[in-house]
PAKOL-583628 format. One record per residue: x, z, y of N, C-alpha, C in turn. Coordinates in steps of 0.1 Angstrom, whole numbers, always signed. Layout:
<sites>
+-------+-------+-------+-------+-------+-------+-------+-------+-------+
!  n_px !  n_pz !  n_py ! ca_px ! ca_pz ! ca_py !  c_px !  c_pz !  c_py !
+-------+-------+-------+-------+-------+-------+-------+-------+-------+
!     X !     Z !     Y !     X !     Z !     Y !     X !     Z !     Y !
...
+-------+-------+-------+-------+-------+-------+-------+-------+-------+
</sites>
This chain:
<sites>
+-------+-------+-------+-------+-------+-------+-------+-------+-------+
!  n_px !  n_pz !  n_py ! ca_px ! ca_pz ! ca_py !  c_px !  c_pz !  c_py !
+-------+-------+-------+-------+-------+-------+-------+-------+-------+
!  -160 !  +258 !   -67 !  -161 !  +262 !   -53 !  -172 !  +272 !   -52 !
!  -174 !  +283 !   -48 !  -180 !  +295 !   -48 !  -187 !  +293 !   -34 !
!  -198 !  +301 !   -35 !  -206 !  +302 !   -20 !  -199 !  +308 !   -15 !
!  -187 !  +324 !   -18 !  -184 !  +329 !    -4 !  -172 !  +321 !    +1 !
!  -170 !  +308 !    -5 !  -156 !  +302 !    +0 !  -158 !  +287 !    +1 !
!  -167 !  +282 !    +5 !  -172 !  +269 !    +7 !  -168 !  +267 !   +22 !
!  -162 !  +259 !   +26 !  -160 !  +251 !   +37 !  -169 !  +249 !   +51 !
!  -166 !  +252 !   +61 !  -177 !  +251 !   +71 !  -181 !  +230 !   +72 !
!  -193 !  +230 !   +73 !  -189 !  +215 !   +72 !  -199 !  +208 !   +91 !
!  -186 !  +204 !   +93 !  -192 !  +198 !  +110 !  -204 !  +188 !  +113 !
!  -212 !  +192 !  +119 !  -222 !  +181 !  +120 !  -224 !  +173 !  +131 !
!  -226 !  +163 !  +132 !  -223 !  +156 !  +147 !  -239 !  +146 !  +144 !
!  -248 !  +151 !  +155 !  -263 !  +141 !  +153 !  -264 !  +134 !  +165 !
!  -263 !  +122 !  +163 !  -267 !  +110 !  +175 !  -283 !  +105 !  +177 !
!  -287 !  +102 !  +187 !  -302 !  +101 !  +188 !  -307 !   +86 !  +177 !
!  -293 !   +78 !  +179 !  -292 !   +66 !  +177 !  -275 !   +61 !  +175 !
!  -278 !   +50 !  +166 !  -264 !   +43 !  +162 !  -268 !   +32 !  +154 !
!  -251 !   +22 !  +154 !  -258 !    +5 !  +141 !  -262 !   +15 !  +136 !
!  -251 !   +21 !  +130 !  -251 !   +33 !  +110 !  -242 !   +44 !  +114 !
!  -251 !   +53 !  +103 !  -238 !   +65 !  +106 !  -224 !   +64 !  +102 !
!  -222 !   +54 !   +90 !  -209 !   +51 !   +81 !  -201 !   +45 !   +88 !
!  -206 !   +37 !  +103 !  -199 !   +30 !  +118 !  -197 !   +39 !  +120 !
!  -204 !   +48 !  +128 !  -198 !   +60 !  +136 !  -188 !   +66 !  +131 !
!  -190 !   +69 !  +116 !  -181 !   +79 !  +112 !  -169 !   +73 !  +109 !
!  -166 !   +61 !  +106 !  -157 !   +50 !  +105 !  -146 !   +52 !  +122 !
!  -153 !   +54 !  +129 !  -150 !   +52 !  +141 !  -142 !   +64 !  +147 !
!  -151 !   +75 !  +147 !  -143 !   +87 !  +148 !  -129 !   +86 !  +141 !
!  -132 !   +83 !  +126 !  -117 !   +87 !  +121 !  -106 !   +83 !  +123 !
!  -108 !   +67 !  +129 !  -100 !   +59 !  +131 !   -95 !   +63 !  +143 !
!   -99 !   +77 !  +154 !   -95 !   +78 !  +165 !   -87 !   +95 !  +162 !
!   -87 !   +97 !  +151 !   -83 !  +108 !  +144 !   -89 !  +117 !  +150 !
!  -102 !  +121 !  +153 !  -114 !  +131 !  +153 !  -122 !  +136 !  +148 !
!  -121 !  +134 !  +133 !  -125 !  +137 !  +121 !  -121 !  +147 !  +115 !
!  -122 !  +158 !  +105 !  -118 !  +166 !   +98 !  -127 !  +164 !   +86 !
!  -121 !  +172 !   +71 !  -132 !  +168 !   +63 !  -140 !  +177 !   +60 !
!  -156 !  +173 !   +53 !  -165 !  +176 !   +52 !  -174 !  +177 !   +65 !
!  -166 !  +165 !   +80 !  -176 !  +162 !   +90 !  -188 !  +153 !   +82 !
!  -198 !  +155 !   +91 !  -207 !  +148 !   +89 !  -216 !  +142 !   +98 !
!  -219 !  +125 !  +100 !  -225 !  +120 !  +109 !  -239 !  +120 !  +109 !
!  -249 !  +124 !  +112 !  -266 !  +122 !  +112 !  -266 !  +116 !  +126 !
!  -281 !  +106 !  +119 !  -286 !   +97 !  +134 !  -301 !   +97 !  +127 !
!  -309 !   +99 !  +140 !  -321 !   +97 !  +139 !  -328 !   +84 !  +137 !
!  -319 !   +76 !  +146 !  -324 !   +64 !  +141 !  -314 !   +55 !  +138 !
!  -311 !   +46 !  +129 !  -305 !   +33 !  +129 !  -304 !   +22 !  +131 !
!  -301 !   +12 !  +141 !  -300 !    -2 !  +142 !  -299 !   -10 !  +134 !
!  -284 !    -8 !  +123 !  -280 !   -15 !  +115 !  -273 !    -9 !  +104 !
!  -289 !    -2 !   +96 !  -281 !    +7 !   +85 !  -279 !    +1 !   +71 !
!  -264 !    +5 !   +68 !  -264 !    +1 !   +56 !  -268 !    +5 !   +42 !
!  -269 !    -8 !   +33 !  -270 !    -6 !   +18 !  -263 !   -11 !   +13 !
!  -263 !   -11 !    -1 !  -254 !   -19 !   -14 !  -251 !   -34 !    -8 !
!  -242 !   -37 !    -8 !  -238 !   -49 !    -8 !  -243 !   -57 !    +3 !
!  -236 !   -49 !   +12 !  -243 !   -56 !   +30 !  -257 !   -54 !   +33 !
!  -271 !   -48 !   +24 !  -278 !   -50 !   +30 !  -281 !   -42 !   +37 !
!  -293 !   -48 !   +44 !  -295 !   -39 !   +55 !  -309 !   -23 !   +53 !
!  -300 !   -10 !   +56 !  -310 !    -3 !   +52 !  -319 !    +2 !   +66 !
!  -332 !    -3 !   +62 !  -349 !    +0 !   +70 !  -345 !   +16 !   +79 !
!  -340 !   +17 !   +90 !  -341 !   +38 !   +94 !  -345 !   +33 !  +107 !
!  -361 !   +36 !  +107 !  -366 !   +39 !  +118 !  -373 !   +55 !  +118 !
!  -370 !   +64 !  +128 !  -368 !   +76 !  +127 !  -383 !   +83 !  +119 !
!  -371 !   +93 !  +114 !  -383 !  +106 !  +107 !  -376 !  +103 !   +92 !
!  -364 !   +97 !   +90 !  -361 !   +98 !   +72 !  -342 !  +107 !   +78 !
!  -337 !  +107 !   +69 !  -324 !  +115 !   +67 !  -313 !  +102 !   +68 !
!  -308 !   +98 !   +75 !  -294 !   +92 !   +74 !  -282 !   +98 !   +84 !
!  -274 !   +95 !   +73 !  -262 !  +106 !   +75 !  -243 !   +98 !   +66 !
!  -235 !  +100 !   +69 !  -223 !  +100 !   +65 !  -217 !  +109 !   +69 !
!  -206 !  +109 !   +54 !  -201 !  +125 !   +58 !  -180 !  +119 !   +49 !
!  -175 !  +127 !   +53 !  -161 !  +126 !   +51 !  -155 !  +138 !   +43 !
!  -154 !  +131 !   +34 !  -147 !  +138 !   +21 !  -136 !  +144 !   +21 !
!  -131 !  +152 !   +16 !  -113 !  +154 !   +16 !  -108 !  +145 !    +3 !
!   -95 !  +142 !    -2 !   -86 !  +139 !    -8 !   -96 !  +141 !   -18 !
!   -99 !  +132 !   -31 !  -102 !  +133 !   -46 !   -91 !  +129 !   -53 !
!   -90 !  +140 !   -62 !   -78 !  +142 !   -70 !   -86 !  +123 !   -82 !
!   -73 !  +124 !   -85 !   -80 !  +109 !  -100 !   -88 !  +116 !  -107 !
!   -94 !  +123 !  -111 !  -101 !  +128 !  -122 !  -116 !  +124 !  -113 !
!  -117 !  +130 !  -101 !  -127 !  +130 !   -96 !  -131 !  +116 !   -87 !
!  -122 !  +108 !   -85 !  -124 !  +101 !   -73 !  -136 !   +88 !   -79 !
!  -137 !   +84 !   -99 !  -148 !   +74 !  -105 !  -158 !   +82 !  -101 !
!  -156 !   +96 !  -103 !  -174 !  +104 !  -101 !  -180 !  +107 !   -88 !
!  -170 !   +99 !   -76 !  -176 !  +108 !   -63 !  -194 !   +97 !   -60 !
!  -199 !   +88 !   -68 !  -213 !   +87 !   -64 !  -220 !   +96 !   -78 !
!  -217 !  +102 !   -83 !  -224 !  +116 !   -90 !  -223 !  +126 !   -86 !
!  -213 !  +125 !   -80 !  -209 !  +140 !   -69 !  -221 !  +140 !   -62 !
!  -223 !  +133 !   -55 !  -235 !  +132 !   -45 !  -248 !  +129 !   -49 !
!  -250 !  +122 !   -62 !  -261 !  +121 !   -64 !  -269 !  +132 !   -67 !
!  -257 !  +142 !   -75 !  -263 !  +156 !   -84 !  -266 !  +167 !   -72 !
!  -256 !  +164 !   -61 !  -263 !  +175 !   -47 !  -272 !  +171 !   -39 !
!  -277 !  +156 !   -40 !  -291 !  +155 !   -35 !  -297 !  +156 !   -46 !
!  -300 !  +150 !   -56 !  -312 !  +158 !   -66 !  -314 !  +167 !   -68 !
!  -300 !  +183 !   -71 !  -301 !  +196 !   -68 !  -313 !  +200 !   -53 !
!  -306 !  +196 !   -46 !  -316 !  +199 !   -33 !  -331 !  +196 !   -34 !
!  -333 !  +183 !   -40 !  -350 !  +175 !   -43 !  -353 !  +187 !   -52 !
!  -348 !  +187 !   -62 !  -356 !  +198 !   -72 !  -356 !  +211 !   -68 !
!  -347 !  +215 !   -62 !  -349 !  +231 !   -53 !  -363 !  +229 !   -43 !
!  -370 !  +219 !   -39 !  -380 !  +217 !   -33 !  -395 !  +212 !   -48 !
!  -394 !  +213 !   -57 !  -397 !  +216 !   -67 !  -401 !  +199 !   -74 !
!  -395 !  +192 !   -73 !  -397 !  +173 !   -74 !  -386 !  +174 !   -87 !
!  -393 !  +165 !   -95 !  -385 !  +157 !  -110 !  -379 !  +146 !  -103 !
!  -370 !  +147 !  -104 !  -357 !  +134 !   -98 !  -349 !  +131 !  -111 !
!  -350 !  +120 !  -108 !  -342 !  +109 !  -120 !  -328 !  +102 !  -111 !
!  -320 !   +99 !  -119 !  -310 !   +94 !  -112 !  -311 !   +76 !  -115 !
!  -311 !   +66 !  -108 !  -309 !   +50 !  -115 !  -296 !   +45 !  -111 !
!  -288 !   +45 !  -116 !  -276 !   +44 !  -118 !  -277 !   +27 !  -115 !
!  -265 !   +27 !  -104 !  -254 !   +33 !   -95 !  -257 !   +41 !   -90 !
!  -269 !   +38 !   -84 !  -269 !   +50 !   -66 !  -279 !   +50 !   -59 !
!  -290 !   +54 !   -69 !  -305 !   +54 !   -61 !  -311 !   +69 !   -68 !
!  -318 !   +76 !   -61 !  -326 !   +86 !   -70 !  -342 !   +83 !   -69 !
!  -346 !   +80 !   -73 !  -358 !   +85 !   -81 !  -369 !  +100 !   -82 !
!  -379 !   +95 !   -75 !  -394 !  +105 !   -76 !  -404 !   +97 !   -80 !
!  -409 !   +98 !   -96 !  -422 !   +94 !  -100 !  -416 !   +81 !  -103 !
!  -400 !   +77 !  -104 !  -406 !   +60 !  -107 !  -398 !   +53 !   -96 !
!  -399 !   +61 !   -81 !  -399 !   +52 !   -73 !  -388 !   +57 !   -62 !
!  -380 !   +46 !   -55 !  -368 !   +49 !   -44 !  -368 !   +60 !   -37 !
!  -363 !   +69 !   -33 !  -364 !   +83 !   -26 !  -353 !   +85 !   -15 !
!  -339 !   +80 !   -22 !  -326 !   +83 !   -21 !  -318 !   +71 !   -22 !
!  -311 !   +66 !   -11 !  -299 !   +56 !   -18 !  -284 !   +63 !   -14 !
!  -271 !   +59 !   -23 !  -261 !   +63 !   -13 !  -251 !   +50 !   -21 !
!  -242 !   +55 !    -8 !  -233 !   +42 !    -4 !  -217 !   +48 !    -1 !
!  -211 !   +43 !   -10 !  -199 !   +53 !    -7 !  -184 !   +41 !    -7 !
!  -180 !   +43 !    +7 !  -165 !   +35 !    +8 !  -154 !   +44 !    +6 !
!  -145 !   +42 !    -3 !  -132 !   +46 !    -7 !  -117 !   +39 !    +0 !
!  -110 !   +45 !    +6 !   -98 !   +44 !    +7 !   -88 !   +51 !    +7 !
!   -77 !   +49 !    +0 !   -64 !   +55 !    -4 !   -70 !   +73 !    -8 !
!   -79 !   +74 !   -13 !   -85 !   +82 !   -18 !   -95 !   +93 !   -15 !
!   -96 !   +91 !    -2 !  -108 !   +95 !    +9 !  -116 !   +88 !    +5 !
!  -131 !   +91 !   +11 !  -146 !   +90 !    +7 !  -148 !   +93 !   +22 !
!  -156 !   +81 !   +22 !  -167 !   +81 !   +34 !  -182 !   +78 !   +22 !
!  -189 !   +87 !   +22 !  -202 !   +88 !   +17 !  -216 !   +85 !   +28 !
!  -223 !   +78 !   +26 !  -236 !   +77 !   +25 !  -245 !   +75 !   +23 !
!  -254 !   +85 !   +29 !  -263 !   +93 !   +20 !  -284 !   +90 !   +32 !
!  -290 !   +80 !   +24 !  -304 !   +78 !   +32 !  -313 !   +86 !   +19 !
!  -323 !   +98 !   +31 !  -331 !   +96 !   +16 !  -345 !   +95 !   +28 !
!  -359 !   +94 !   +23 !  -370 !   +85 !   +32 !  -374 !  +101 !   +28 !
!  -379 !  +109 !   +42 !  -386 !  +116 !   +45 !  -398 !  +115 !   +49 !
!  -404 !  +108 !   +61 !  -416 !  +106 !   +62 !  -423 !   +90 !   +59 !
!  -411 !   +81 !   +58 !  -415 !   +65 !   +60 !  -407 !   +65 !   +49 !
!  -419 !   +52 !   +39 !  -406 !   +45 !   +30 !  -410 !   +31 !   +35 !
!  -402 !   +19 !   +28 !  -403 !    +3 !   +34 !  -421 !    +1 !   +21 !
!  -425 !    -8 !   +26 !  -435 !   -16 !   +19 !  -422 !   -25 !    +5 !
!  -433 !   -24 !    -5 !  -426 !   -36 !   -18 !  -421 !   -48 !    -6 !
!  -428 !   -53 !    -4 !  -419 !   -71 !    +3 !  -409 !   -65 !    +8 !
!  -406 !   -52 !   +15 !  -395 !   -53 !   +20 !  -383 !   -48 !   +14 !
!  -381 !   -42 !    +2 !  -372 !   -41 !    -7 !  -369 !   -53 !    -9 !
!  -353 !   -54 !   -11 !  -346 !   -69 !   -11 !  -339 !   -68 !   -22 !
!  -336 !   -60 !   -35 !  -331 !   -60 !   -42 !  -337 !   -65 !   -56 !
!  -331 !   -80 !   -61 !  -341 !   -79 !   -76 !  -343 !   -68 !   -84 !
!  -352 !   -60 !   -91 !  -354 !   -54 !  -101 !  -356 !   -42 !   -87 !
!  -357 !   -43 !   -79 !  -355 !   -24 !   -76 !  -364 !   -21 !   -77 !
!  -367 !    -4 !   -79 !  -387 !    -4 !   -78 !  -389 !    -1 !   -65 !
!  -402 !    +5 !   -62 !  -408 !    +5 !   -52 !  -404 !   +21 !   -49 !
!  -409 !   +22 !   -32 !  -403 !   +31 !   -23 !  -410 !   +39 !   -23 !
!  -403 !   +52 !   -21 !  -415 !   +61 !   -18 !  -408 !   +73 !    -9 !
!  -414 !   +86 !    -1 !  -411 !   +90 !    +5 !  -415 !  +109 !    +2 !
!  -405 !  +118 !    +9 !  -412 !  +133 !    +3 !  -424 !  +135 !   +11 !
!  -430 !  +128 !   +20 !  -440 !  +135 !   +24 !  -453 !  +128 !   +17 !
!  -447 !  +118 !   +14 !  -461 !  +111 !    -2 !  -463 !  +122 !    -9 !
!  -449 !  +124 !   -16 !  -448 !  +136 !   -31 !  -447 !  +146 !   -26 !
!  -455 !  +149 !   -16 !  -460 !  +166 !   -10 !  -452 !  +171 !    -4 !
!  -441 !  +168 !    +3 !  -426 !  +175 !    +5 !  -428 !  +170 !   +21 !
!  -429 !  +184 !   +28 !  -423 !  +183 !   +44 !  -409 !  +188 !   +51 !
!  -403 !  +185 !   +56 !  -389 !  +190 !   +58 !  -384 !  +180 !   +69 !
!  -373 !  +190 !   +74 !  -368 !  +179 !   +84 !  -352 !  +176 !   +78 !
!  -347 !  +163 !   +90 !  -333 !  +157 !   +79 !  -323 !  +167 !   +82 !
!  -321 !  +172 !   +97 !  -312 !  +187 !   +94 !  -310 !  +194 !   +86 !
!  -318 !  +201 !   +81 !  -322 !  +216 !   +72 !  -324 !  +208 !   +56 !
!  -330 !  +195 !   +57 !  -324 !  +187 !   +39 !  -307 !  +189 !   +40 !
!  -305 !  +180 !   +48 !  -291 !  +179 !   +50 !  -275 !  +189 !   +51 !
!  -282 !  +200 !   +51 !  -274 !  +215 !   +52 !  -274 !  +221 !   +34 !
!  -289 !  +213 !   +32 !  -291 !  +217 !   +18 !  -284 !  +207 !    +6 !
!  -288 !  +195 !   +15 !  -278 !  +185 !    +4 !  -260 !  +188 !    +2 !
!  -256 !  +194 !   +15 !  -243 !  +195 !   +16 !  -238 !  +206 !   +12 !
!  -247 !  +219 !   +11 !  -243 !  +230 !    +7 !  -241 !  +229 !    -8 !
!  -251 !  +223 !   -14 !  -253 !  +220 !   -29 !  -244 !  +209 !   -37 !
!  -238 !  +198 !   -31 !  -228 !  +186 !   -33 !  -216 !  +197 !   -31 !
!  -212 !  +206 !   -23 !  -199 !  +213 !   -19 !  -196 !  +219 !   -33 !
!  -206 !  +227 !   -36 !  -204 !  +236 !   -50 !  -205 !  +226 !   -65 !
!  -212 !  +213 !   -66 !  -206 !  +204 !   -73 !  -192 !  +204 !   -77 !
!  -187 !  +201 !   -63 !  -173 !  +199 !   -66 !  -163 !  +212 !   -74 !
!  -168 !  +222 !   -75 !  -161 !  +235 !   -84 !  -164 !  +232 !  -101 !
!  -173 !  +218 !  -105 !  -175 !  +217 !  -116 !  -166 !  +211 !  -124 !
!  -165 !  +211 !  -136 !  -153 !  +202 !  -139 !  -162 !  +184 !  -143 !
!  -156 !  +173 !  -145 !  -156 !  +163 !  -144 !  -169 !  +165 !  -155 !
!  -167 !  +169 !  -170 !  -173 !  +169 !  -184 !  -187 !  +174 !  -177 !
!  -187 !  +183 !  -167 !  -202 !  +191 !  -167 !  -210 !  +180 !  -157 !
!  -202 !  +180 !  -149 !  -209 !  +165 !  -138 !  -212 !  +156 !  -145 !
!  -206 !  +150 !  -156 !  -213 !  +137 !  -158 !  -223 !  +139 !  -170 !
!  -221 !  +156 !  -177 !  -233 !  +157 !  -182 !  -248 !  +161 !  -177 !
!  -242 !  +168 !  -162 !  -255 !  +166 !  -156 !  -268 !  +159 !  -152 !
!  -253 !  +146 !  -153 !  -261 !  +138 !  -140 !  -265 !  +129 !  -151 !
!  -262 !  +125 !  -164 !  -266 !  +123 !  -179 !  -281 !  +125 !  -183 !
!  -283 !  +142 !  -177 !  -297 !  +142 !  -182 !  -307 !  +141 !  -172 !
!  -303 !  +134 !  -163 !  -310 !  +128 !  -149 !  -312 !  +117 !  -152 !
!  -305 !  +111 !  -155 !  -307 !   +95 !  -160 !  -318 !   +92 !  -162 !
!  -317 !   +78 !  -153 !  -331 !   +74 !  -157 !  -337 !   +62 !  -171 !
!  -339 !   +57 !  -176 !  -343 !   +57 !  -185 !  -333 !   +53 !  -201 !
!  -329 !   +64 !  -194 !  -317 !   +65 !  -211 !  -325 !   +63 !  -224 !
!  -319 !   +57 !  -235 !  -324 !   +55 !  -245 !  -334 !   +45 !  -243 !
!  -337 !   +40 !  -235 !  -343 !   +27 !  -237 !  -339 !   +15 !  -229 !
!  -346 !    +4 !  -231 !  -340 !    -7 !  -235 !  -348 !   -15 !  -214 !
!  -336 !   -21 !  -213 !  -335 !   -25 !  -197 !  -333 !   -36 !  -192 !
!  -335 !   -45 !  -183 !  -329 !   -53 !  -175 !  -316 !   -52 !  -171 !
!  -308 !   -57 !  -170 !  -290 !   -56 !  -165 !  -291 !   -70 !  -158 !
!  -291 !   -72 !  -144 !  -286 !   -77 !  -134 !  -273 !   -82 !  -135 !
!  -263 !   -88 !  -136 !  -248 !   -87 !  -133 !  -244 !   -93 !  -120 !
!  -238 !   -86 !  -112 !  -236 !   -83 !   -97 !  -228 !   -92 !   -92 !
!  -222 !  -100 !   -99 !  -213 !  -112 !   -97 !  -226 !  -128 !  -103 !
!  -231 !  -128 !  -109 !  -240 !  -143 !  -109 !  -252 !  -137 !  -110 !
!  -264 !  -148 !  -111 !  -278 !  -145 !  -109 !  -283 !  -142 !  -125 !
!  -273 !  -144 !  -135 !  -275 !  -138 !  -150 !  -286 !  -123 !  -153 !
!  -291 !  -126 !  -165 !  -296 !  -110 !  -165 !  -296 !  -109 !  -185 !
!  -293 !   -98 !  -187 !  -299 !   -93 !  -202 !  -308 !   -85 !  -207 !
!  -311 !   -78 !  -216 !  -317 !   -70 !  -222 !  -305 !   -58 !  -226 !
!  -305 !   -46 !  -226 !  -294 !   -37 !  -234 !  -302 !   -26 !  -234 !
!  -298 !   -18 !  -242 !  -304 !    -1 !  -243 !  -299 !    +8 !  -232 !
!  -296 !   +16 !  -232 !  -288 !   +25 !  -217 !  -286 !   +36 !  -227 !
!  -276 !   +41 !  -230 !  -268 !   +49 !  -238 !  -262 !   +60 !  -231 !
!  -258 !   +60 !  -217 !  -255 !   +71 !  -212 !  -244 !   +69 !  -204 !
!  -236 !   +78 !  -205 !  -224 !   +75 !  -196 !  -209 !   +81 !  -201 !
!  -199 !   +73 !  -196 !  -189 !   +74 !  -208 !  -181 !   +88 !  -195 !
!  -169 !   +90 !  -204 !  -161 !  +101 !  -196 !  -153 !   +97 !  -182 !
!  -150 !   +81 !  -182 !  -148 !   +75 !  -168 !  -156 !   +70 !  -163 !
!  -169 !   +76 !  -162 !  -178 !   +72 !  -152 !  -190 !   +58 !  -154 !
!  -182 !   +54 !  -167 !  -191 !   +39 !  -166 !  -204 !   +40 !  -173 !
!  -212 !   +31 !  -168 !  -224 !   +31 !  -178 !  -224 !   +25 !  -193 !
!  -229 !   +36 !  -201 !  -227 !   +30 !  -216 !  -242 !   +24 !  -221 !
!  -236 !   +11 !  -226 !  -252 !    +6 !  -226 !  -248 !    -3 !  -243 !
!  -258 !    -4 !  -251 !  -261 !    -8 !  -262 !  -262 !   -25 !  -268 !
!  -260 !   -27 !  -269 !  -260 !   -48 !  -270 !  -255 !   -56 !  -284 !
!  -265 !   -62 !  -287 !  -261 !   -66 !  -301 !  -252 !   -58 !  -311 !
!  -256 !   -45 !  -310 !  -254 !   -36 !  -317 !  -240 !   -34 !  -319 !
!  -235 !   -33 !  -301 !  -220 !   -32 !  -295 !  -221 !   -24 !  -286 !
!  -213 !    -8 !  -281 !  -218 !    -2 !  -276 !  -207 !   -11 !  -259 !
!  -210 !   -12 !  -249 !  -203 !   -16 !  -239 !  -203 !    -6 !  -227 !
!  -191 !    -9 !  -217 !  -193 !    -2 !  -204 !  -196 !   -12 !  -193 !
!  -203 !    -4 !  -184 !  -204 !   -15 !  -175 !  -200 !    -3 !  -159 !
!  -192 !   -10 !  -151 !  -190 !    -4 !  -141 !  -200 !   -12 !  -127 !
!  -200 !   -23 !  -129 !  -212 !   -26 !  -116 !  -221 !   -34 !  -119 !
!  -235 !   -32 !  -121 !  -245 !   -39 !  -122 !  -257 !   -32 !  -117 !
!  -272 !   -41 !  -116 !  -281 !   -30 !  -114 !  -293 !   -35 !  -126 !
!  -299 !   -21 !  -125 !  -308 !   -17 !  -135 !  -322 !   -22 !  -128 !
!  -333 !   -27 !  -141 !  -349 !   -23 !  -138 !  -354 !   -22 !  -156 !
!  -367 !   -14 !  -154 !  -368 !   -14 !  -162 !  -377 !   -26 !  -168 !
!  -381 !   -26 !  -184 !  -388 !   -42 !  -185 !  -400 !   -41 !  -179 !
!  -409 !   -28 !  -176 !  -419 !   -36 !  -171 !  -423 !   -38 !  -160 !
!  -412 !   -40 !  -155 !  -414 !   -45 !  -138 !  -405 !   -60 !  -140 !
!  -405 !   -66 !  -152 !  -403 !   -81 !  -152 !  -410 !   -94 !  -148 !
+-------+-------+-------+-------+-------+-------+-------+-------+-------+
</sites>
């Protein structure tokens, strides 16, 4: 997808809402939606994260959901790289080393910047997308074992507002999508965060954990990781590294 032929994409900003991924849930369901709308709220009551939690938006960070068109099957395992690669494109266009920590968090210096959260049905994408502009949460209040600590662009020198990130994240995720599948997941490959070494693996169904290498990522999207000298995929778990054991 080319800059002179990129899609106008609608923005709709509320002062306040629970979450934007409610609102935007809501609209569609009233058929008011078109795609590549996108919901921003200044503030959130009850925003989400991974696995019901609840994400911290008290105003001055970027939260937002936005509505996808149709993903063909090729594309529809990579739509949280889709997005990761157009918000890290946009972080490094502001001149920041962003790492990607697979599933769906990005990374400055080490530490939380970005989370996204993406619901799929019958092949539509409702994407969202928090990244911490002026405020990140304190360590106690990260609720995820292994996650690291938070941090925010105006720590790592970066002033901006969530509009004008947000025009940048979307203009740059739009032209993603003109890539083919092989180049996205090699992108988003050398973003990884600590590939080639050896990690904590969480498994997302019991309180279990292992040791494995991080290998990279296979051509359907899964994480390829190293284990008793067996190469495995893993499609849902979360990562830390060991020395935050």
């Amino acid at each position: 997808m080319s800059r002179g032929c990129r899609p106008a994409s609608p923005i709709l900003v509320y002062d306040s809402c629970s979450s934007t991924m409610d609102q935007l849930g809501h609209l569609h369901m009233q058929g008011s939606v078109r795609d590549w709308t996108a919901v921003l709220a200044v503030e959130q009551s009850a925003g989400k994260g991974q696995k019901g939690r609840i994400w911290l938006s008290p105003p001055g960070n970027l939260y937002a959901a936005w509505h996808w068109p149709f993903l063909p099957e090729p594309l529809l395992p990579l739509a949280p790289y889709i997005i990761a690669l157009g918000v890290s494109k946009a972080l490094e266009h502001k001149g920041l080393n962003v790492l990607f920590k697979w599933p769906n968090d990005i990374l400055v210096q080490g530490k939380k910047v970005s989370g996204i959260l993406i619901t799929q049905a019958g092949g539509e994408s409702i994407v969202g997308v928090g990244i911490n502009l002026t405020w990140a949460p304190e360590d106690r209040l990260m609720q995820i074992q292994g996650s690291p600590r938070a941090t925010s662009l105006l720590e790592q020198g970066v002033s901006t507002d969530p509009l004008h990130l947000w025009m940048d994240v979307a203009s740059r995720t739009q032209e993603v999508f003109g890539l083919s599948p092989e180049i996205i997941l090699s992108s988003v490959e050398k973003r990884l965060a600590w590939i080639g070494q050896t990690v904590m693996i969480h498994n997302s169904n019991s309180d279990s954990a292992y040791k494995a290498t991080l290998a990279g990522l296979a051509g359907d999207g899964a994480l390829l990781i190293q284990r008793n000298r067996r190469r495995q995929r893993l499609y849902s778990a979360s990562l830390a590294p060991i020395e935050d054991k």
